[in-house]
C-alpha positions in Angstrom: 37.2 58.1 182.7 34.1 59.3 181.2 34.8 63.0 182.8 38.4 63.3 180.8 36.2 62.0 177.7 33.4 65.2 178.3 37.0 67.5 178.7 38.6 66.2 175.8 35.3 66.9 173.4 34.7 70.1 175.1 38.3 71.3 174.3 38.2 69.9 170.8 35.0 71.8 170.1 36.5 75.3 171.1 36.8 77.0 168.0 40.5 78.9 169.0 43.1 77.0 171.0 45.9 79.6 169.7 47.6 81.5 172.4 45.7 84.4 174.1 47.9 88.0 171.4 48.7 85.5 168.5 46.3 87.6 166.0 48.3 90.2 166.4 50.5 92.0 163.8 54.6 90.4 163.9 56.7 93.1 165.1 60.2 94.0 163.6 63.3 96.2 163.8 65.4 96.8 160.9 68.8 97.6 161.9 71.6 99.5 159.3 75.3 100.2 161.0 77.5 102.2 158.7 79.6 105.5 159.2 80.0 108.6 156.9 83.5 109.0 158.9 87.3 108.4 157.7 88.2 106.2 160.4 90.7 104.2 158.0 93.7 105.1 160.7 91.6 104.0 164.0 93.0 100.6 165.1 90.6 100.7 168.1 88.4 98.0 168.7 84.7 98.1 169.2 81.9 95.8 169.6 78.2 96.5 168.3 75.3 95.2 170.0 71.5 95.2 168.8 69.4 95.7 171.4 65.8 96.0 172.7 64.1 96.4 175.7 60.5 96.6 177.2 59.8 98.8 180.0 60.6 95.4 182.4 63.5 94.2 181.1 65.5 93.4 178.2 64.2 91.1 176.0 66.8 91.4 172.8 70.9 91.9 173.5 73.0 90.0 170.4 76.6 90.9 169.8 78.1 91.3 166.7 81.7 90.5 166.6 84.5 92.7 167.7 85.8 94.7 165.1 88.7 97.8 164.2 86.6 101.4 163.8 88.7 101.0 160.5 86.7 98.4 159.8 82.8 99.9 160.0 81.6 99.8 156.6 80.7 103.0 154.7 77.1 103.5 153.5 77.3 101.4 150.8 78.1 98.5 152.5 75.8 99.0 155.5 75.3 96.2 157.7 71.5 95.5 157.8 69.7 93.0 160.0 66.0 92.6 160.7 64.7 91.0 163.7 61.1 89.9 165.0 60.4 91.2 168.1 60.9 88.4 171.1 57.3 86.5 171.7 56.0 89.5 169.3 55.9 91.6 172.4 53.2 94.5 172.1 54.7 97.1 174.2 56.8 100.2 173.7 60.2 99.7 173.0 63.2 101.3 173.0 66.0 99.7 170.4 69.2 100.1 168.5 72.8 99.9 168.9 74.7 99.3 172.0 78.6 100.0 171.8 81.7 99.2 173.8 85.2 101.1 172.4 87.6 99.0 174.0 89.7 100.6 176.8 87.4 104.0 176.0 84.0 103.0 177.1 80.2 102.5 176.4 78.1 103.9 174.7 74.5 103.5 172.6 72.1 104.9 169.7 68.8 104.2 170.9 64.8 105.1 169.7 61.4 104.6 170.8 59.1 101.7 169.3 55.8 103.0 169.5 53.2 100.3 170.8 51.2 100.1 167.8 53.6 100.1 165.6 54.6 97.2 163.2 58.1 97.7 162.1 61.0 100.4 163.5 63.8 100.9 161.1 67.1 101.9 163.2 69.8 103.6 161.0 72.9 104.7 162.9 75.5 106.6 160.9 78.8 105.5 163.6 80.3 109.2 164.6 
């Protein structure tokens, strides 16, 4: 009993019981989706995805919902979202947009996040 009391005060005395990286900057990616295109007679349906990866694994894949090309919003009406980096991850990254064009196929608009770096912005003018 007296041992865990000696552990206890030891711990309590430590002067930093945050986790081991948590002085480090927040990361983020600001995403925009927009086109400069006429799609307004394109009834094909897409789905976006924002995405980001380390050099491991992917540690960000969120779908937006499924939508007509039609429907992309110009420039003016960009769809913007900003996300913090998963467990503020320090590494390179690659991010952006991931695509499917139903019954067409896949596709993507990816860039490098420099480790280092504090925010990424991701614009992707839909072609």
């Amino acid at each position: 009993m007296a041992a865990m009391a000696v552990v206890c005060m030891i711990y309590s005395c430590t002067k930093d019981h945050s986790n081991p990286g948590s002085n480090k900057p927040i990361r983020k990616v600001h995403y925009e989706l927009f086109t400069t295109e006429d799609f307004s007679d394109d009834q094909h349906d897409i789905q976006f995805n924002l995405f980001m990866r380390d050099s491991r694994r992917t540690i960000f894949d969120s779908a937006l919902g499924i939508i007509k090309v039609k429907d992309i919003p110009d420039s003016l009406h960009r769809w913007i979202f900003d996300k913090v980096v998963p467990g503020n991850n320090q590494d390179s990254l690659v991010v952006g947009f991931t695509y499917q064009l139903f019954n067409v196929g896949f596709s993507w608009y990816l860039d490098k996040f420099q480790k280092g770096d504090t925010l990424k912005v991701i614009k992707y003018s839909f072609k």
